[in-house]
C-alpha positions in Angstrom: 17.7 19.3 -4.3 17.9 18.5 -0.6 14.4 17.0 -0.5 14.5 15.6 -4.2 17.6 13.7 -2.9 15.9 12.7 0.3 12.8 11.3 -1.5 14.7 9.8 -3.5 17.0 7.6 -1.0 15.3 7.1 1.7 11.3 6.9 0.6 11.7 5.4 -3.0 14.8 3.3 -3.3 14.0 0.9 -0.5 10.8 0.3 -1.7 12.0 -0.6 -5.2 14.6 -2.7 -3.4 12.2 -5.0 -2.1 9.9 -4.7 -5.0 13.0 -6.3 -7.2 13.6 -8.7 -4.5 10.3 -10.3 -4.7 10.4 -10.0 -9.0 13.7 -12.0 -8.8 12.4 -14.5 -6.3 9.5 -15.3 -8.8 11.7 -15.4 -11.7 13.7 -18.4 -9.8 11.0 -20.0 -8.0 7.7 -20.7 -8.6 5.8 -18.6 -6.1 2.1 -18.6 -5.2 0.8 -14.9 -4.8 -2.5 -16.0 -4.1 -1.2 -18.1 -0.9 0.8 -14.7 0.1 -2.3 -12.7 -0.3 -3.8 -14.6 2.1 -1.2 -14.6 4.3 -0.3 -10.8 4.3 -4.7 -10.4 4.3 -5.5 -12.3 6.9 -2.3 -11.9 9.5 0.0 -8.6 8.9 -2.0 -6.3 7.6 -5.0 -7.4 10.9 -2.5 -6.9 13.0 -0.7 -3.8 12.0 -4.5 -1.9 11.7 -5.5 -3.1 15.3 -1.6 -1.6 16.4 -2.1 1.2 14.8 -5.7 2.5 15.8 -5.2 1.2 19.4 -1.8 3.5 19.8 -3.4 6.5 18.1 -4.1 9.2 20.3 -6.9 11.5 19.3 -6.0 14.9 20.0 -9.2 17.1 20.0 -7.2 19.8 17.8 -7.3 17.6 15.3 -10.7 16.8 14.8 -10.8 19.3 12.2 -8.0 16.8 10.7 -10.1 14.0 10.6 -12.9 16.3 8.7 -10.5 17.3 6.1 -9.2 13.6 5.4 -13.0 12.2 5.1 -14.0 14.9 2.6 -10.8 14.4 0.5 -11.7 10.8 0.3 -15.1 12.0 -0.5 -13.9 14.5 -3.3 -11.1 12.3 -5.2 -13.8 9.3 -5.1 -16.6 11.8 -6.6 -13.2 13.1 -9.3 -12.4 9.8 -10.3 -16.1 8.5 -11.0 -16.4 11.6 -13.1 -13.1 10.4 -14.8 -14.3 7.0 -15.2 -17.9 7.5 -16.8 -16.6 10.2 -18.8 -13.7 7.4 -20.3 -15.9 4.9 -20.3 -15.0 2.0 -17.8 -16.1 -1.1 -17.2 -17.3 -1.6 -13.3 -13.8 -3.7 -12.8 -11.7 -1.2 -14.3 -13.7 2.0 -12.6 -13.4 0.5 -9.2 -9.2 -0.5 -9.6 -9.2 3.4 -11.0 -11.3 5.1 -8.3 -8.9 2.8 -6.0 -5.8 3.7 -7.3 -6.8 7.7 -6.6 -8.7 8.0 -3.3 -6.0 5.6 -1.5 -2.3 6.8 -1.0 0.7 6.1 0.9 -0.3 7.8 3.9 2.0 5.8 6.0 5.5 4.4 5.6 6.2 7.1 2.7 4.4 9.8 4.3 5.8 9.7 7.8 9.4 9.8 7.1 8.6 12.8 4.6 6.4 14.8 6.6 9.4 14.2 9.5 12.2 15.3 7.0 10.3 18.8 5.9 9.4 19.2 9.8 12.3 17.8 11.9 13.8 21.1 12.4 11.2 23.3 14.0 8.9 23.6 16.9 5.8 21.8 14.7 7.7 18.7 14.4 5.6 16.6 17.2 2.4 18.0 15.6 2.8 17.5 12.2 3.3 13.7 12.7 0.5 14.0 14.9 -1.4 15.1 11.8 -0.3 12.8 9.7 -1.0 9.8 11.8 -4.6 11.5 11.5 -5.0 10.7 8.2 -3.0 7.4 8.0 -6.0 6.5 10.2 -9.0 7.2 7.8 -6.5 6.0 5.0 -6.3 3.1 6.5 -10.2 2.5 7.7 -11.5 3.3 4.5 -8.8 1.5 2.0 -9.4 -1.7 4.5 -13.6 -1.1 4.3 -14.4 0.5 0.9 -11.3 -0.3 -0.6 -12.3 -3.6 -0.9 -16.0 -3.4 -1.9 -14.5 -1.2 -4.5 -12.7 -4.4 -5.8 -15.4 -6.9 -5.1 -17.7 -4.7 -7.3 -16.3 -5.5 -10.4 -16.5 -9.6 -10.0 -19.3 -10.2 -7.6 -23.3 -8.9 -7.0 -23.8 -6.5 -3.8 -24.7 -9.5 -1.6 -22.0 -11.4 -1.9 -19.5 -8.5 -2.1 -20.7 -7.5 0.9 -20.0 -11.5 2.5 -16.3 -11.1 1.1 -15.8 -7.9 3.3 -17.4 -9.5 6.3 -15.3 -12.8 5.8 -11.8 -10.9 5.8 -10.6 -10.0 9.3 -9.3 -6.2 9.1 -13.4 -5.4 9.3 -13.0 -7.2 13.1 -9.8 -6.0 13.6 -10.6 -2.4 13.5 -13.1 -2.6 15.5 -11.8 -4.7 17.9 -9.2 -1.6 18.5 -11.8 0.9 18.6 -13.5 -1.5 21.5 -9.9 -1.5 23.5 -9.6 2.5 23.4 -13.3 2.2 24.7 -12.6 0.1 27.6 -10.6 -0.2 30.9 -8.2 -2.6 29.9 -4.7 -2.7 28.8 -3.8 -5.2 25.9 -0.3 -4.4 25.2 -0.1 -6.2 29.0 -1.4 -9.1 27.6 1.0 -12.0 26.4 -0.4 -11.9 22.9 0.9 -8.1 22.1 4.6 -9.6 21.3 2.7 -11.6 18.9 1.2 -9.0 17.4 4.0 -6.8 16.9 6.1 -9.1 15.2 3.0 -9.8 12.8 2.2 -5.6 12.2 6.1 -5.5 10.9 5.7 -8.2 8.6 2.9 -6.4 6.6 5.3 -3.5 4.6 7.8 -6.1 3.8 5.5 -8.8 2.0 3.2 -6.5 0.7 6.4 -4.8 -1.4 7.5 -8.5 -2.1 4.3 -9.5 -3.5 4.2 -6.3 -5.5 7.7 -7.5 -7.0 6.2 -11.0 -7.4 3.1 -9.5 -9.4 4.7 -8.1 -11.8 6.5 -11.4 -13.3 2.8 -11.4 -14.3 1.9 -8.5 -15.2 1.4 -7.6 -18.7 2.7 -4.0 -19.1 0.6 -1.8 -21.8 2.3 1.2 -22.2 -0.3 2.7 -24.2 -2.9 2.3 -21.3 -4.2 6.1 -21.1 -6.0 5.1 -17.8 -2.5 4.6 -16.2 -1.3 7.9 -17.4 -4.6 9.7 -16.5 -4.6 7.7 -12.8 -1.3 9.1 -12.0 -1.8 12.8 -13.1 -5.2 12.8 -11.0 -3.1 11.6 -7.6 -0.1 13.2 -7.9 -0.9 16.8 -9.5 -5.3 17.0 -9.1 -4.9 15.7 -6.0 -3.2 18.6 -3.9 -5.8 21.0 -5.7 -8.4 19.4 -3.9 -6.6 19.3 -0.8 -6.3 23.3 -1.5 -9.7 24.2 -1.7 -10.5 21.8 1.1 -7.8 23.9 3.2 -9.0 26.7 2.2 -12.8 25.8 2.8 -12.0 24.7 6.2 -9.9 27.8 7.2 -7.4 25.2 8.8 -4.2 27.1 10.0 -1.1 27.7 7.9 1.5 24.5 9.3 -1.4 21.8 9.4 -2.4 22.9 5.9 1.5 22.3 4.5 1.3 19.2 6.0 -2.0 18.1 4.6 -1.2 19.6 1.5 2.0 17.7 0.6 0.9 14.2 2.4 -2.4 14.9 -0.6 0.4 14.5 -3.3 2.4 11.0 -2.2 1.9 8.0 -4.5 -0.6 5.7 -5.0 -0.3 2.8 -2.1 0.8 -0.4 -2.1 -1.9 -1.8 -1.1 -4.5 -1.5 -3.9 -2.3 -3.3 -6.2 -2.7 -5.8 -3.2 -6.1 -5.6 -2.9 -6.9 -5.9 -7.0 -4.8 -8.8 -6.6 -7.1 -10.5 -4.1 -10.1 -9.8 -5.9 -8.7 -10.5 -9.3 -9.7 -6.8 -10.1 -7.4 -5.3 -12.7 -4.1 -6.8 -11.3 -2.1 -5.1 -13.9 -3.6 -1.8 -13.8 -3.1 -1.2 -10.0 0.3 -2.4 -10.5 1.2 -0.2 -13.1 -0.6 3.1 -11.5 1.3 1.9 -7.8 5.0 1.6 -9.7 4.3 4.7 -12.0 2.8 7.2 -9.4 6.0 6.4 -6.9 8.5 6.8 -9.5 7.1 10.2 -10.7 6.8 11.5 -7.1 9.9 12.2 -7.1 9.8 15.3 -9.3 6.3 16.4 -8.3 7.3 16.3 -4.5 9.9 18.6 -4.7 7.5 21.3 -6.5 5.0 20.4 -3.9 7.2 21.1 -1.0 8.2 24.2 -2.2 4.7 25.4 -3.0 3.3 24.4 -0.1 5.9 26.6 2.1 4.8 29.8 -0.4 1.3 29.6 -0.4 0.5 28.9 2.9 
């Protein structure tokens, strides 16, 4: 009950808060999501992907970390294909589904979770440590792939390929992967303020814009993808991360904590992205809104489970 509660106070309720902000805010005023996409594409989400791989230490212990989170993306992308020939999908609505499982909320739901089910022992410091590990191929992959996932249902190979190269997160990460390289400091430089206020803007308007979408959004109920979405992230999704713990032999408190961060809701920011490529808006929205709202019953089972069986 402790940890239903918790989830449900302090990981989904302020993110439906701001979600119902932004949904009233468009049903008063006429806002422009398209002018916010580019805003929270081209500034806050840059800047909080160059924060956070420059400030990520990479501990050699968790190398194996970094294995497991690539082949998870590997599996649930190679599941949800599967999924989406065997339903039938178009290319648009394959790539918002394939999406809407490989990408989760790695990061502002994760953390605070993995902290609460960790904060009393001596794995703490570690687990978070593990965590940020794969909020850091999360994030490389949702900001590369992610979007010529979306591109591929409205554009040729070429010029999806342009629209990747034309959005700034592509330089951004690697202009933090050249600053761990090199001899030089930039949170000494007078930009880094700058910066920082821009990374914290990201979570904010991206939950806003959520809201904002789904003034839009014309909810079908009936949509079995939805359904079939969620129960593939929330429930397949940790039985991958199984095998994959078990295939890599990885130890019994860095499995727990890869197993339940495997289970968290679809993030934010595929709705975000299928919103900037105009690829299956609603959908993403739907499968971001219903995934989080479940998780709060199949994260307390997953908790629990992961304590017994590992």
């Amino acid at each position: 009950m402790e940890v239903f509660l918790f989830v449900l106070f302090n990981n989904i309720s302020p993110i439906f808060l701001i979600i119902v902000l932004g949904y009233m805010l468009a049903t008063k005023f006429e806002l422009d999501i398209n002018s916010l996409s580019k805003v929270n594409f081209y500034i806050f989400i840059p800047s909080l992907i160059f924060v956070k791989i420059y400030e990520t230490k990479i501990d050699t212990r968790l190398l194996k970390v970094l294995l497991f989170a690539t082949l998870f993306l590997v599996a649930l992308a190679l599941i949800s294909i599967i999924i989406a020939k065997l339903r039938g999908h178009s290319i648009a609505r394959e790539s918002a589904f394939k999406n809407a499982i490989m990408f989760y909320n790695s990061g502002n739901f994760s953390l605070p979770l993995i902290s609460l089910v960790f904060g009393v022992t001596a794995f703490a410091a570690y687990a978070i440590s593990v965590q940020i590990m794969v909020l850091l191929v999360q994030t490389l992959i949702t900001n590369t792939l992610g979007f010529y996932n979306a591109g591929r249902g409205q554009m040729d190979y070429k010029e999806n390929l342009k629209t990747i190269f034309s959005m700034p997160t592509v330089y951004a990460i690697a202009l933090a992967l050249i600053f761990k390289a090199v001899p030089y400091n930039p949170t000494e430089s007078f930009l880094w303020p700058a910066i920082l206020y821009m990374k914290d803007g990201m979570i904010p308007i991206a939950l806003l814009m959520l809201g904002i979408q789904l003034t839009a959004t014309k909810f079908n109920f009936k949509d079995l993808d939805v359904y079939i979405a969620s129960f593939t992230r929330l429930l397949i999704g940790p039985i991958l991360a199984y095998l994959l713990i078990l295939l890599l032999e990885i130890d019994s408190n860095t499995a727990q904590v890869l197993f339940i961060s495997s289970s968290v809701p679809t993030a934010v920011s595929t709705a975000l992205i299928a919103v900037e490529f105009n690829n299956e808006p609603d959908f993403a929205s739907q499968v971001v809104l219903t995934t989080t709202l479940l998780s709060t019953i199949s994260l307390t089972g997953i908790i629990y489970l992961a304590q017994y069986i590992f």
